[in-house]
N, C-alpha and C positions, 0 to 999 in steps of 0.2 A: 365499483371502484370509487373511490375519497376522489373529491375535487385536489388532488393536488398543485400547490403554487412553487414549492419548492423543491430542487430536488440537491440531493450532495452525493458526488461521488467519492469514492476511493479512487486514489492515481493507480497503485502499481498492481500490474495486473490485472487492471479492469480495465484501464485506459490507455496506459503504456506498457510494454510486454518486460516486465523486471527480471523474468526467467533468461530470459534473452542477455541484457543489460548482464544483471549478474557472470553469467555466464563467461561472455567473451570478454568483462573487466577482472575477471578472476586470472585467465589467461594470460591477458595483459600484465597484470600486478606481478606472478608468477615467474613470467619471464623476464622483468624488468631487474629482479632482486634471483634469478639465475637456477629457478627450481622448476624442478621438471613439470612444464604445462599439459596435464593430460587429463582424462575427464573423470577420471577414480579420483584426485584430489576436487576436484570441484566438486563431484557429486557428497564427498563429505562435508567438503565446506559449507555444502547446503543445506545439507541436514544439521549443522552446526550454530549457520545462522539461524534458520527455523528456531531451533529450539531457544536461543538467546532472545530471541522476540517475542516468543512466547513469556520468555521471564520477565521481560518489561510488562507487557502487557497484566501480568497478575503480580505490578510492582516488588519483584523480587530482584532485580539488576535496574541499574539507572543507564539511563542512554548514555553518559560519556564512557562507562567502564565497557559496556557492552560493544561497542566501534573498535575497542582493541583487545578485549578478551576473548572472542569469538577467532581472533586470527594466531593469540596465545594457543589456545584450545588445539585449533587444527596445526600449528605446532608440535604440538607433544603429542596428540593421533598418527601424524603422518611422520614424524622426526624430523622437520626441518632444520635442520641443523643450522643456529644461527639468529633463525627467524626474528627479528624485532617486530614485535605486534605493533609497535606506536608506527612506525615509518610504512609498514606496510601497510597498515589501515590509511593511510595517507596516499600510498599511493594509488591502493585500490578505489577511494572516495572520486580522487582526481580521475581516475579512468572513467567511474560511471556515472558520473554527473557532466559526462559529454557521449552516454547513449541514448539517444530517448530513440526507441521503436513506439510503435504506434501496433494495440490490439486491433487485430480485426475488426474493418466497423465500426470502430470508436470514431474515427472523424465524420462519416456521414448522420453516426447515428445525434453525436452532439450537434454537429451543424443543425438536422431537422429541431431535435428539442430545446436549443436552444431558442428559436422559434415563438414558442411558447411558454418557457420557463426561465425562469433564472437559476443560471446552475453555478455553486459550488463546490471546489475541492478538498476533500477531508483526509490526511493523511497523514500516517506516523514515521513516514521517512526524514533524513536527516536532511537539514535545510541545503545546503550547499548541493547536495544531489538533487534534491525535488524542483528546485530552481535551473541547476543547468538542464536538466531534465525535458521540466514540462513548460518553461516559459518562454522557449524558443520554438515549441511542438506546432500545430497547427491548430496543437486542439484548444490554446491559453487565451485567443482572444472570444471563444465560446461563455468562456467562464469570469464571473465578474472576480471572485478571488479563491485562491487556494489558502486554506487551514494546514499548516504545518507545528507537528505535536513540538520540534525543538523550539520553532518561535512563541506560539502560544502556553507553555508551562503545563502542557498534561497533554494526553496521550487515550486514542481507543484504548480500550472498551468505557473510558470511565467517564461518567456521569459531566465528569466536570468540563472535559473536552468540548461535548455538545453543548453546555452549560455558557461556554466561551462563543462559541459561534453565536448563538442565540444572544450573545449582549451586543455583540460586533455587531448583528444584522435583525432589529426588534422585531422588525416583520415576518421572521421566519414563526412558524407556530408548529413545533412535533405533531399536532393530529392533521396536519394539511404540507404535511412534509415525508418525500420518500429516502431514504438511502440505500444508496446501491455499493454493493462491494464483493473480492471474492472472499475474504474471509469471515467465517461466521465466526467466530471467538472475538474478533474485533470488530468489525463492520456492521454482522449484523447482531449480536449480541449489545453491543453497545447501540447501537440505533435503539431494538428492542427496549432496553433500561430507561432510554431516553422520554418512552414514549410514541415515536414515530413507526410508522410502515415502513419496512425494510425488502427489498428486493434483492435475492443470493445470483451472483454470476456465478452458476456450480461449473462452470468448463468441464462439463460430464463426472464430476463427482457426485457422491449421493451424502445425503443428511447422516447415512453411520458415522462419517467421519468426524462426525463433531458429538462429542457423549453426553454435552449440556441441553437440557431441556433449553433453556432461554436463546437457545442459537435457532431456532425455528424458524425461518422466515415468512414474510406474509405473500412472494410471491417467487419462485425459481424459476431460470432464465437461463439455457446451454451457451447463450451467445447474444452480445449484444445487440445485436441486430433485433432479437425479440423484445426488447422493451419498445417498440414502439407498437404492440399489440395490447400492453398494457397504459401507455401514454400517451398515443396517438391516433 
């Protein structure tokens, strides 16, 4: 194992449970604007946002269109009759940037590494969520600062994102730096590009899920709890 000094995590779903969050603020938004809250609409919503994330990340949608195209979308899927994607993305933002769950493990495991390392957050969520989110968490005074894609101008997977951290903080160096994340199209794909050793939180997925060679990580982990066999 690399002496490493640095580590950066990913926020959602690796540290905080966004499935969750997601989840019961879809609910809430749902029933605030009078549409039937049940889990067949969520569960497309999901697959709705997924894929609009995906679109950013291979810069084909910009993050402002994406916050209320994604709820257009599940509009005309579902017939919401009505639906204003601007107001509801509004009210949805407002619901889940006051859930922060906490993943299994992630508070003990930060408290020990933090210990030893100095830890950063790298994330592509929207600022107003990622701050009600994770600055009130337990886990925000572990961590000297979180990296959010809308304040800093770029976004995983891309070059330039890690490119940004790296001026913010000189003494990081990608061959003495890990990142950890659960998405390997972002997280650890762009770690990879970066240079850096990337660590994959598969939460029992397997590497078919990802069809790019460069999503390969240098170490897979069922659960945070196990990086401290490669850390500690």
């Amino acid at each position: 194992m690399k002496p490493y000094r640095h580590l950066l995590f990913d926020i959602d779903n690796t540290l905080l449970d966004f499935t969750r969050a997601e989840h019961d603020a879809m609910l809430d938004a749902l029933r605030s604007f009078g549409y039937p809250a049940d889990e067949r609409i969520i569960s497309v919503y999901s697959r709705i946002n997924d894929e609009h994330w995906k679109l950013l990340e291979r810069g084909l949608i910009d993050r402002a269109t994406l916050l209320w195209r994604r709820f257009e979308v599940l509009g005309e899927v579902e017939g919401l009759q009505g639906l204003d994607p601007h107001a509801f993305s509004d009210a949805y933002i407002t619901a889940l940037s006051g859930k922060s769950y906490l993943m299994d493990g992630a508070l003990d495991i930060c408290a020990r590494l933090a210990e030893k390392y100095p830890l950063y957050g790298i994330t592509n969520g929207n600022a107003r969520v990622q701050h009600g989110r994770f600055d009130p968490s337990p886990l925000r005074p572990y961590f000297r600062h979180s990296f959010i894609s809308e304040e800093i101008g770029a976004a995983k997977p891309s070059q330039a994102f890690f490119d940004i951290v790296c001026r913010a903080v000189p003494e990081i160096d990608p061959a003495h730096t890990l990142v950890i994340g659960d998405s390997l199209t972002s997280d650890i794909a762009g770690g990879i590009c970066w240079g850096t050793d990337t660590c994959w939180v598969s939460h029992g997925k397997t590497l078919n899920t990802c069809s790019l060679s460069s999503c390969t990580p240098t170490y897979t982990v069922a659960h945070l709890s196990k990086l401290a066999n490669i850390l500690l």
